[in-house]
N, C-alpha and C positions, 0 to 999 in steps of 0.2 A: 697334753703338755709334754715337752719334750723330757726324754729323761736323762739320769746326769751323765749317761754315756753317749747320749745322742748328743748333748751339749759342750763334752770332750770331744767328740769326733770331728766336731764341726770347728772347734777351737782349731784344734790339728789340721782343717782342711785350709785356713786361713793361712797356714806357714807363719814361720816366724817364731820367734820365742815369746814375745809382749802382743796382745791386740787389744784393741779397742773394742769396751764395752758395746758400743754400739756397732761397731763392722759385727762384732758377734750375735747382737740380735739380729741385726736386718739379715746376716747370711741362715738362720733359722727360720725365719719368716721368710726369707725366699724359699724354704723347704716344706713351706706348706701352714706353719706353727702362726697361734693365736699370736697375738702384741702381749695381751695378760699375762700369758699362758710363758712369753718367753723368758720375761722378765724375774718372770716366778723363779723360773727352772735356773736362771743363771744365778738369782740372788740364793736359791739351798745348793749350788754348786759353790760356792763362795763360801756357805754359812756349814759346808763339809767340810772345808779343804782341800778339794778339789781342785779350786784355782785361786786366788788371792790378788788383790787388786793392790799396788805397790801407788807412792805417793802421786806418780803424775799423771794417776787414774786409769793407766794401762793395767791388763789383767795376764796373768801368766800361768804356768803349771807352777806347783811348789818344789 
């Protein structure tokens, strides 16, 4: 499973301030990560504060 800094880093490699839940999973899964495994990692990076998903589902640093 990725962990919540593999799944910031990867945030960060997307550019941009806001991205798409999903551009963030598939760019982790293209790094090798399970589908379960990634879903996991992004929802306890969210359920940290890590990164926070704003009304029109986009996700960001806080």
């Amino acid at each position: 499973m990725p962990t919540q800094q593999e799944v910031l880093d990867t945030f960060d490699s997307l550019g941009g301030t806001f991205n798409q839940p999903m551009a963030l999973a598939k760019a982790l899964e293209a790094a090798g990560f399970d589908v379960s495994e990634v879903a996991t990692a992004i929802n306890a990076a969210l359920a940290a504060g890590a990164l926070v998903q704003v009304a029109s589902g986009s996700i960001r640093k806080p």
